[in-house]
C-alpha positions as CSV (number, residue, x, y, z in Angstrom):
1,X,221.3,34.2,31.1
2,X,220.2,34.3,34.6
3,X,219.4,31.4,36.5
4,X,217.9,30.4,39.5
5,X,218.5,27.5,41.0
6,X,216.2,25.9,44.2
7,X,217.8,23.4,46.6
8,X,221.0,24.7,45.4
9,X,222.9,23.4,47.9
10,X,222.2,19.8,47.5
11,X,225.1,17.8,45.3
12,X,222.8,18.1,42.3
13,X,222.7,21.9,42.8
14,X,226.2,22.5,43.5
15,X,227.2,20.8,40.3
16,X,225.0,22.5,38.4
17,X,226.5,25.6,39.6
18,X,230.2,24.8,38.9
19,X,228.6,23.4,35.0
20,X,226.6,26.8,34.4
21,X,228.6,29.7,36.6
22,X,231.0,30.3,33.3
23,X,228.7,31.0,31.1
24,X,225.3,32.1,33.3
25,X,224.4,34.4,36.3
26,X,223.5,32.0,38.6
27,X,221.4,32.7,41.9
28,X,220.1,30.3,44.2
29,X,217.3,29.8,46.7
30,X,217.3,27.3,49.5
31,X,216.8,26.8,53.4
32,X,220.5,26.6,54.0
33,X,221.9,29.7,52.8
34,X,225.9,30.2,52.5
35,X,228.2,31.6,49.6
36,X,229.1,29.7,47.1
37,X,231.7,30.2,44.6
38,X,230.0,31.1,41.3
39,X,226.8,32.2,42.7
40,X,225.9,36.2,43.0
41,X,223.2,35.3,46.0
42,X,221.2,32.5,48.3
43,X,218.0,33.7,49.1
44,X,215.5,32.3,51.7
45,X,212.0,31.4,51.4
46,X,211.2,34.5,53.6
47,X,213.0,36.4,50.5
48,X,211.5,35.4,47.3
49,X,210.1,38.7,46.9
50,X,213.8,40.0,46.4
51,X,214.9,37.9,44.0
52,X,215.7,39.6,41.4
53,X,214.1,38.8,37.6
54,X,215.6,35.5,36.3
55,X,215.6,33.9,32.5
56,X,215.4,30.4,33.8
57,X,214.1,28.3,36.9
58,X,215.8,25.2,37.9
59,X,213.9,23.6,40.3
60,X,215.7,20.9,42.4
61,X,214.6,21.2,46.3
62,X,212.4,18.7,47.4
63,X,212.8,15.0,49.3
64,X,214.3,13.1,46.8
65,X,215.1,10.1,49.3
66,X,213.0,7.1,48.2
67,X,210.7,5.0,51.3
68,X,207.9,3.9,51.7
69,X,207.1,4.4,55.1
70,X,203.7,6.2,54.8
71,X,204.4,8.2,58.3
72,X,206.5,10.5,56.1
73,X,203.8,10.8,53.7
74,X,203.0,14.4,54.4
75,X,206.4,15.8,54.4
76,X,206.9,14.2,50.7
77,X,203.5,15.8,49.3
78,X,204.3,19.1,51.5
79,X,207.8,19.3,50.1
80,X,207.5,18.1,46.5
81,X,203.9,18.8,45.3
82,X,203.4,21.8,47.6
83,X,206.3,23.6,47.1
84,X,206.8,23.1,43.4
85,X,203.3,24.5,43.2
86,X,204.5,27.5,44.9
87,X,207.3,28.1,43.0
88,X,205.6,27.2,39.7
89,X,203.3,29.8,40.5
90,X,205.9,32.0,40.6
91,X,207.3,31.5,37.6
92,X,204.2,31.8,35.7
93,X,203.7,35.5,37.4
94,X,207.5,36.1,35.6
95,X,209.1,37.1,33.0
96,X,211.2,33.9,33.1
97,X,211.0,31.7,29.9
98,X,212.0,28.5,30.7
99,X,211.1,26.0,33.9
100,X,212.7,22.6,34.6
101,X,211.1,21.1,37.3
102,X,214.0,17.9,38.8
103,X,211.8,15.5,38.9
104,X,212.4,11.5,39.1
105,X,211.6,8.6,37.5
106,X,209.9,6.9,40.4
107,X,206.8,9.0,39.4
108,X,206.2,7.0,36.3
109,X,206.8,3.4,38.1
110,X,208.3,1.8,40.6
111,X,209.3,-1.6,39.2
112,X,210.2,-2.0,35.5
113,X,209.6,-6.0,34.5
114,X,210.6,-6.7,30.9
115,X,210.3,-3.4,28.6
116,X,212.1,-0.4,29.0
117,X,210.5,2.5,30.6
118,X,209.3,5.4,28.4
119,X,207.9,8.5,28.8
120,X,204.5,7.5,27.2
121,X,204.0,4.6,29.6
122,X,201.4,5.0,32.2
123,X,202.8,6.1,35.6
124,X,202.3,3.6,38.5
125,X,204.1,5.1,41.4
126,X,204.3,3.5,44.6
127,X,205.4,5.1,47.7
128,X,205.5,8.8,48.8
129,X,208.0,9.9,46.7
130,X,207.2,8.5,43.3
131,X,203.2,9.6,44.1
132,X,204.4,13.3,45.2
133,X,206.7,13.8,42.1
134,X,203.9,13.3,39.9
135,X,201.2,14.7,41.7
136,X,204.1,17.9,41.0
137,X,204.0,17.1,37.3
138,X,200.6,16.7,37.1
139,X,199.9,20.4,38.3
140,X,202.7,21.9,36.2
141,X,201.9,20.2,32.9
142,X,198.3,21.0,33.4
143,X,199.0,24.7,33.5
144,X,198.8,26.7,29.9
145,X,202.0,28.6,29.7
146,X,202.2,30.5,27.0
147,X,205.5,31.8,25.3
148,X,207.1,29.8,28.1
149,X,209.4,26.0,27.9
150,X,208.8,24.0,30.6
151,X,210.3,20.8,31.2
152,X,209.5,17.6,33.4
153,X,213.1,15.5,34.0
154,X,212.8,12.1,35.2
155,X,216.4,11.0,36.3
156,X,217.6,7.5,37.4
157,X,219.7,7.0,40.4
158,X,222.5,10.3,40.1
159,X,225.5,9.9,40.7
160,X,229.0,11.7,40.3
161,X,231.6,14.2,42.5
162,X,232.2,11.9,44.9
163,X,228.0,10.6,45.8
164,X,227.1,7.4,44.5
165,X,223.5,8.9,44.3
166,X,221.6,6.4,47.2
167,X,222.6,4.4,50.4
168,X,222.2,0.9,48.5
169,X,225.2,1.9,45.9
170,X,226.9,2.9,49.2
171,X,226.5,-0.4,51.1
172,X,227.4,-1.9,47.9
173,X,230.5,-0.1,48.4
174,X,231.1,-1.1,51.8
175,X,230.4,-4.5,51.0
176,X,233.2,-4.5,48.3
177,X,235.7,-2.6,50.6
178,X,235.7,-4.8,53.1
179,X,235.9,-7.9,50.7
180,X,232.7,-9.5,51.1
181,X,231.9,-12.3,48.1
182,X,229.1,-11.1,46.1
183,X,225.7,-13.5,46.3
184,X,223.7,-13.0,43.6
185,X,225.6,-13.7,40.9
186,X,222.5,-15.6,39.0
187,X,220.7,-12.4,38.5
188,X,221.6,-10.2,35.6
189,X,219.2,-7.3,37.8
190,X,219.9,-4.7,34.8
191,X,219.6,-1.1,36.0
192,X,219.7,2.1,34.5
193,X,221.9,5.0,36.2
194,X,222.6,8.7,35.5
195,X,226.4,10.3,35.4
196,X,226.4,13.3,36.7
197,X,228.6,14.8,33.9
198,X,225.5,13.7,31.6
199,X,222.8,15.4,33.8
200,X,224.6,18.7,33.6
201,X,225.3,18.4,29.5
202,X,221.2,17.9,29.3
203,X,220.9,21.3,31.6
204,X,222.9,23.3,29.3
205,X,221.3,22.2,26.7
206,X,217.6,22.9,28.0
207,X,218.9,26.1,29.2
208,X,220.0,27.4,26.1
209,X,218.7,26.0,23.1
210,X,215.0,25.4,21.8
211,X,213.9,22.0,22.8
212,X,210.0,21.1,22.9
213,X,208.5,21.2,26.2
214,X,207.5,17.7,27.8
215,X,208.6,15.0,30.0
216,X,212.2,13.8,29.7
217,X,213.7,10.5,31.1
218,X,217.5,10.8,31.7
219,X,219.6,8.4,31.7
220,X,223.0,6.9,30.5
221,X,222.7,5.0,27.7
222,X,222.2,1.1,28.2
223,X,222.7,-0.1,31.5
224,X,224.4,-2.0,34.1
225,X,223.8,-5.3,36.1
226,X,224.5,-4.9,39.8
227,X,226.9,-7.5,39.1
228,X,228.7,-5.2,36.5
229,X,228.3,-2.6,39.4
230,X,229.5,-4.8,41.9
231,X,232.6,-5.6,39.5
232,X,233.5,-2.3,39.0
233,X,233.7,-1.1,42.2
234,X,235.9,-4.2,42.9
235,X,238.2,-2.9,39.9
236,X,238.1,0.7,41.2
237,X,239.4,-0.4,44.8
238,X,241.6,-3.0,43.7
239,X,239.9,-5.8,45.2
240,X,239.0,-9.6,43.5
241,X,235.9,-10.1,42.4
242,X,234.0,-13.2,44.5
243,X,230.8,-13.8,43.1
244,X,228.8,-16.9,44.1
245,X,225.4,-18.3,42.2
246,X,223.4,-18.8,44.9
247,X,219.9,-20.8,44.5
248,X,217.6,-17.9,42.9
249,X,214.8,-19.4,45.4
250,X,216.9,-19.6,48.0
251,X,217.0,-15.3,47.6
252,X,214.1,-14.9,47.4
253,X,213.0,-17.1,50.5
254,X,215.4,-15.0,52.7
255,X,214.0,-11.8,51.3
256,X,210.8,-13.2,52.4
257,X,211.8,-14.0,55.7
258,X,213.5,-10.6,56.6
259,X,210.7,-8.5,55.5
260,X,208.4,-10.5,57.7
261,X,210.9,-10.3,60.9
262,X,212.1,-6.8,59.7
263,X,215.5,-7.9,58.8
264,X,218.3,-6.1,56.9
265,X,217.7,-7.9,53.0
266,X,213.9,-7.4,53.1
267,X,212.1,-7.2,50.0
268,X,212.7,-3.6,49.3
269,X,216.3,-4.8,49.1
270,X,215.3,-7.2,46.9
271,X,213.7,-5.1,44.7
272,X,217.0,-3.1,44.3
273,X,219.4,-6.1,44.1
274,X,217.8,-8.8,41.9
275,X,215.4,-6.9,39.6
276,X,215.5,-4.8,36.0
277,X,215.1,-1.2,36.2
278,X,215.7,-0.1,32.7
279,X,214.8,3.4,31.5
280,X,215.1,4.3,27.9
281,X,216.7,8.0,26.9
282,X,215.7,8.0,23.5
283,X,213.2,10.9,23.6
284,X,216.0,13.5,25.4
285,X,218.6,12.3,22.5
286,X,216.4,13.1,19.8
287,X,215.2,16.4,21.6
288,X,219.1,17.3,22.0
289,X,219.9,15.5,18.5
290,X,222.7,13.5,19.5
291,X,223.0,9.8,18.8
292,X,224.9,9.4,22.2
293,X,225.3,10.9,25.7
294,X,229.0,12.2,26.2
295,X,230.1,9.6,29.2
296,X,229.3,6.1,29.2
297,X,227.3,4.5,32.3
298,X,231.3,2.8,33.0
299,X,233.2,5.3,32.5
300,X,230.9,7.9,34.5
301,X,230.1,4.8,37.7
302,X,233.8,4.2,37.6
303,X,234.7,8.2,38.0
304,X,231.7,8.6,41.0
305,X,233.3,5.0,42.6
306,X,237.3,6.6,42.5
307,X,236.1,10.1,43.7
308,X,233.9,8.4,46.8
309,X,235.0,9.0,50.4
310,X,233.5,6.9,53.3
């Protein structure tokens, strides 16, 4: 098949090329355009019109960085409700048959209490990039496609060839390489993440075989604490664990006092640290029918944590 994929040269992108190039024609379209092994051509914006026709759309450029700084606001709607419009539109007009659209699970919610979350839940985004992804999804599941699959993927936190996917698993990194003790050993803080070696098994899988159309959470299966995090990247570096069970309270109190003074653990570091963020696959399994995804959430974390260079 031929395939296009947008933002290609983002880590995402460039692993789905070296996943697909074998067995696909791949071409790409981005703002930073360069050759790439595997890839017959990096078009422009200014070039859509040349690119040739395609059988499938990947589409992965956008901001994908989570704040919540609402000054950035307009860049987030611009880049990832505008744009996918745009390129949505264009894949309508084609002959192309199938569209996934990279889209992220911060457009369903942005905290996740006690349940894990599904695809049928409400969303409740908060911040730019959770409210742009689904203003995205919005537009392309309200268009009627005929003949056509199109798929929404909501990804946790990415990870894999040598990215640990956002900058708090990197200053948890820091934090174990320079042999810090870990504080919040009294939270459990179960999160969901996303092996890279998984993400790209579900792409070849939407590419080539005949999966309903929908929204799709992907995830590894089960889930780590930031303390299992914490204790693998310890094992990975060779480093002893030191975990302390600080007062619960007293957390949260020095949360609350660095968000008000604009300190470094505010509450959005909180949030990350010492809460549940738990996203259920179940829906993409059965789609795929397979009873499990091919790396485990260890063995994938511990692959992304040996491969990572600071």
């Amino acid at each position: 098949m031929k395939i296009l994929i947008t933002g290609i040269s983002g880590y995402v992108g460039s692993s789905l090329v070296r996943s697909l190039k074998a067995e696909h024609t791949i071409y790409g379209l981005d703002s930073v355009v360069s050759r790439y092994d595997g890839v017959e051509r990096v078009f422009t914006l200014s070039e859509i019109a040349d690119i040739p026709p395609v059988d499938v759309v990947i589409h992965l450029a956008g901001k994908s960085v989570e704040t919540h700084d609402l000054s950035h606001a307009f860049e987030y709607f611009k880049s990832n409700a505008g744009f996918t419009r745009a390129v949505f539109g264009s894949f309508v007009r084609s002959s192309a048959k199938t569209f996934i659209f990279f889209s992220s699970v911060k457009a369903a919610a942005d905290k996740v209490d006690k349940k894990a979350l599904t695809e049928d839940m409400e969303p409740n985004p908060f911040g730019s990039l959770g409210e742009s992804k689904l203003l995205a999804e919005k537009y392309i599941l309200n268009q009627y496609v005929v003949d056509k699959n199109v798929y929404v993927l909501r990804p946790t936190i990415v990870h894999g060839n040598g990215d640990l996917g956002n900058k708090n698993m990197r200053i948890l990194y820091r934090w174990v390489k320079n042999g810090y003790p870990f504080p919040f050993g009294k939270f459990e803080c179960k999160r969901s993440f996303t092996t890279m070696d998984n993400l790209c098994f579900v792409m070849k899988k939407l590419v080539s075989a005949d999966i309903p159309s929908g929204i799709y959470n992907v995830a590894d299966d089960g889930y780590l604490s930031v303390r299992e995090v914490y204790e693998i990247m310890c094992s990975v570096l060779n480093k002893k664990p030191r975990i302390l069970n600080v007062n619960k309270s007293l957390i949260r109190f020095v949360a609350d006092i660095c968000t008000f003074f604009k300190g470094f653990f505010d509450d959005y570091r909180y949030q990350k640290l010492c809460t549940n963020f738990v996203v259920s696959n179940e829906k993409i399994k059965i789609a795929l029918g397979i009873d499990k995804m091919p790396v485990s959430a260890v063995d994938g974390l511990s692959k992304s944590i040996s491969e990572f260079k600071i």
